[in-house]
N, C-alpha and C positions, 0 to 999 in steps of 0.2 A: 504493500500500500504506500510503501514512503518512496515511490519513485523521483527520479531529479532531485535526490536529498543535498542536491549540492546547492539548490535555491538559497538565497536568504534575500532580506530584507534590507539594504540600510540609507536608515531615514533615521531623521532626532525627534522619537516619540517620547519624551523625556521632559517636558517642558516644563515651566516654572513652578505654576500652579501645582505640580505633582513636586516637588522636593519639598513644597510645604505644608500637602496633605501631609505626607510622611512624618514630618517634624510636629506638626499636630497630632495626627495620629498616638504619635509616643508620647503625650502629653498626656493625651486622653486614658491612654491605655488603665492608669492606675487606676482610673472608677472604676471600670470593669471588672467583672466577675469570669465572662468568659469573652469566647469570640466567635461569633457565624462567619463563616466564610463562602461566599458564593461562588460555584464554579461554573462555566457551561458542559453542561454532559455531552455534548458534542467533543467536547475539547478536556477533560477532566484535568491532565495533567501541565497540559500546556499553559491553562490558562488559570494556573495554580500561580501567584506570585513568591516570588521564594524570599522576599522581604518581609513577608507575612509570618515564616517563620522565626526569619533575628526578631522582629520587633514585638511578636506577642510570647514570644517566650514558652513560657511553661501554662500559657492560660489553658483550661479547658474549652475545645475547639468542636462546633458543628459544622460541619461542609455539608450544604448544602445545592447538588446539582441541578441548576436548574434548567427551562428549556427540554426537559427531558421528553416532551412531543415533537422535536426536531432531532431528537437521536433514536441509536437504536435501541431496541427496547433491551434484547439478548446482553448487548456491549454495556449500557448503563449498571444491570444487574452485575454483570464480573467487575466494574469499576467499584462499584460499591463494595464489594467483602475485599475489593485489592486495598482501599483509603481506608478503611476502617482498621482502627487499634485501639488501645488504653488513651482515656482521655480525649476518643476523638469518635464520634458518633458523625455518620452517614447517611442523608436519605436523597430520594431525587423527588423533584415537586413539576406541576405548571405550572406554575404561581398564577397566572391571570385566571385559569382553569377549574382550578382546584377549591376545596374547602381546604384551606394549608394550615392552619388557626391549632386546630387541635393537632396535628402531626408537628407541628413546631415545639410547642407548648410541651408535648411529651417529651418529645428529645432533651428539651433544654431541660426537664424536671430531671431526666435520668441521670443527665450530666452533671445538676449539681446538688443530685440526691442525698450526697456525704454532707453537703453545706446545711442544706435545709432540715436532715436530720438531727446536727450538732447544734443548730440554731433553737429546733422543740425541746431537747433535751436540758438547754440551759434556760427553760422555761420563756426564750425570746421569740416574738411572733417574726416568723420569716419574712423577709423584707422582698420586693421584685427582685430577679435576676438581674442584673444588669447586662446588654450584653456588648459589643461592638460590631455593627455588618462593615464587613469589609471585603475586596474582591477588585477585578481587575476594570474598565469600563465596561458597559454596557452589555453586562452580564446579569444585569435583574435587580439588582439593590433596591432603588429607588421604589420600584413596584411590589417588593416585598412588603416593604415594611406598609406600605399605603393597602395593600391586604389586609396585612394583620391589624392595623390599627384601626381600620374600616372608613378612614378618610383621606383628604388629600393633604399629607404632610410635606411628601417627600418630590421633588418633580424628577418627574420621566419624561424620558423619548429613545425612542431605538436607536440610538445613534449613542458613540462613548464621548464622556465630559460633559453631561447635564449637570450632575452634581458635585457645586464646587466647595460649598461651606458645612462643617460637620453638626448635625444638629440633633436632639436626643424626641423621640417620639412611644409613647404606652400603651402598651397592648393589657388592656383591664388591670389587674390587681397584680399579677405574676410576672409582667415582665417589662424590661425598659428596656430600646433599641436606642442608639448611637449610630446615626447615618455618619458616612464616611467618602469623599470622594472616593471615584474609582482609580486606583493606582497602577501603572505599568512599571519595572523596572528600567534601569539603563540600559545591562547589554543579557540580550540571549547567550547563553552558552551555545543551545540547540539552534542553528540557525530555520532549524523545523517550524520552532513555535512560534517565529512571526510569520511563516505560513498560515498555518493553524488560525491564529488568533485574525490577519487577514479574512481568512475565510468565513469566518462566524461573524466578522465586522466590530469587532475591540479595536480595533486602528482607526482613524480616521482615514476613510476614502482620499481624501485631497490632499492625503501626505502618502500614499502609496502607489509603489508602479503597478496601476491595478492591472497593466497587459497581462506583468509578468505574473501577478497572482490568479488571474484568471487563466492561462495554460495550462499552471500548475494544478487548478484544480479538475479543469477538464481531462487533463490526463492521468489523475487520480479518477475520476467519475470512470473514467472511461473502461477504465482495469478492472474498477470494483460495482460500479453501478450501470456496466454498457446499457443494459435493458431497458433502463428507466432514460437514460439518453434517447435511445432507439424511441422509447415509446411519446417521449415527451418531443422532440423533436425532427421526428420522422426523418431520419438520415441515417447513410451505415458511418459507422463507427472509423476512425484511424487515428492512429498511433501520434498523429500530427496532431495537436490544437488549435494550430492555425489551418488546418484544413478543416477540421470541425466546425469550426466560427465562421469559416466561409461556405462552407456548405447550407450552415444553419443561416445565417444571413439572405442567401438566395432562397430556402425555402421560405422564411419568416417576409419577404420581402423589403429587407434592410436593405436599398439601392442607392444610390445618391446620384445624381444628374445625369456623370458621365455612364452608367451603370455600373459604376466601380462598387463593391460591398461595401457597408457603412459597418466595418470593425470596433470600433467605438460605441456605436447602438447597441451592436450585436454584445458584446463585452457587459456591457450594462444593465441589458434584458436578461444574460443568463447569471448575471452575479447576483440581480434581481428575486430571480425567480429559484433559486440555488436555495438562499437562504429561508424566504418565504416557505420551504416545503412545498416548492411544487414538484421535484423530481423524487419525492420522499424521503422518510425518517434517515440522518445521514450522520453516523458517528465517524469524525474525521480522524481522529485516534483511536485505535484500538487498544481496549486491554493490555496490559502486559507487566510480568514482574507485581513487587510489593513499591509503586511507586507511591511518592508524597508530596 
């Protein structure tokens, strides 16, 4: 599946406003009691930030994948018993979908059932959880917690870098969230996962060479999803992506004056329609190993 792993990315996704989430972020941290962390189950590990682990330390941690109607169902279940350990509880949600309220709620009780236990015992009424959301952009944050809290606290848009100021929101009597902008790091090690995280759309579009990400993923589709190619865009199949885009162009009617293919349209329409789930449920990382 990791064909053309020689791809990368490089752009400065790293921008201001992100070194001083961070530096707030570790400010904040001491309120907290634990930390949700958002991932996309498309993308489980890629789109893990590994600042998430220096800066929350020893908190206890729920990862929460979300998006889990854009991936697949099989690959999400092995991602989960692969992320799961001591101190760190697993579920995948749709957030926009779902009643998520009580599957949250539980996790977080389990997680800090040793706290809340020693808090009866010293005759103290257990106080909310406190917790931190934190996650990469536009991976669900914003829309979580506007879930669970049943209003509009937090702003959303499908798109990364809505939320830029951290602000605390509560969900009834048990628990207190901590919105958190969404953070990238500086450098990939994996020049994979700015693949990856391209494709899901954590990058802003207008700072990527979206040509080049969109080959790469048509010739990933193409290895692992020919069918749903086939079936979504009535073409055969080849090894080329720029034969695909032009193929797919002249059937779609993508033409421009001189009848040259409009690659551009065509680029846009299927990055479009990619992520949207119109080619189907699509885990872009698979499974593998006890990763974190």
């Amino acid at each position: 599946m990791e064909n053309n792993r020689q791809n990368s990315i490089n752009i400065n996704w790293f921008p201001g406003h992100m070194t001083k989430a961070k530096r707030e972020m570790q400010e904040k941290l001491k309120m907290v009691d634990m930390v949700i962390e958002l991932r996309d189950a498309r993308i489980p590990n890629a789109s893990h930030n590994p600042m998430i682990d220096e800066l929350c330390a020893n908190k206890p941690r729920l990862i929460i994948l979300s998006k889990k109607d854009k991936a697949e169902e099989v690959c999400t279940k092995e991602w989960i018993k692969q992320l799961r350990q001591a101190q760190v509880q697993v579920i995948a949600l749709d957030i926009p979908k779902e009643n998520i309220t009580k599957a949250v709620l539980k996790a977080t009780n389990e997680i800090m059932k040793e706290r809340l236990e020693r808090q009866k015992r010293r005759g103290i009424r257990p106080r909310a959880t406190r917790a931190m959301v934190v996650g990469v952009p536009n991976v669900g944050k914003s829309t979580f917690i506007n879930k669970l809290v049943k209003k509009h606290v937090a702003q959303t848009g499908d798109r990364p870098g809505v939320t830029r100021a951290l602000q605390w929101a509560k969900v009834g009597d048990q628990l207190e969230l901590l919105d958190t902008p969404g953070v990238l790091w500086p450098k990939f090690e994996d020049p994979m996962v700015g693949m990856y995280l391209a494709a899901c759309g954590s990058i802003k579009d207008n700072i990527l060479p979206l040509e080049e990400v969109a080959a790469w993923m048509m010739c990933t589709l193409c290895e692992r999803k020919g069918e749903a190619i086939q079936q979504r865009y009535q073409v055969e199949l080849d090894k080329d992506p720029y034969v695909m885009f032009e193929r797919i162009a002249r059937q779609r009617g993508f033409l421009m004056n001189n009848q040259e293919v409009d690659i551009t349209r065509t680029i846009a329409i299927f990055l479009k329609e990619v992520r949207s789930n119109q080619l189907g449920r699509i885990t872009w990382e698979e499974p593998y190993g006890n990763s974190q």
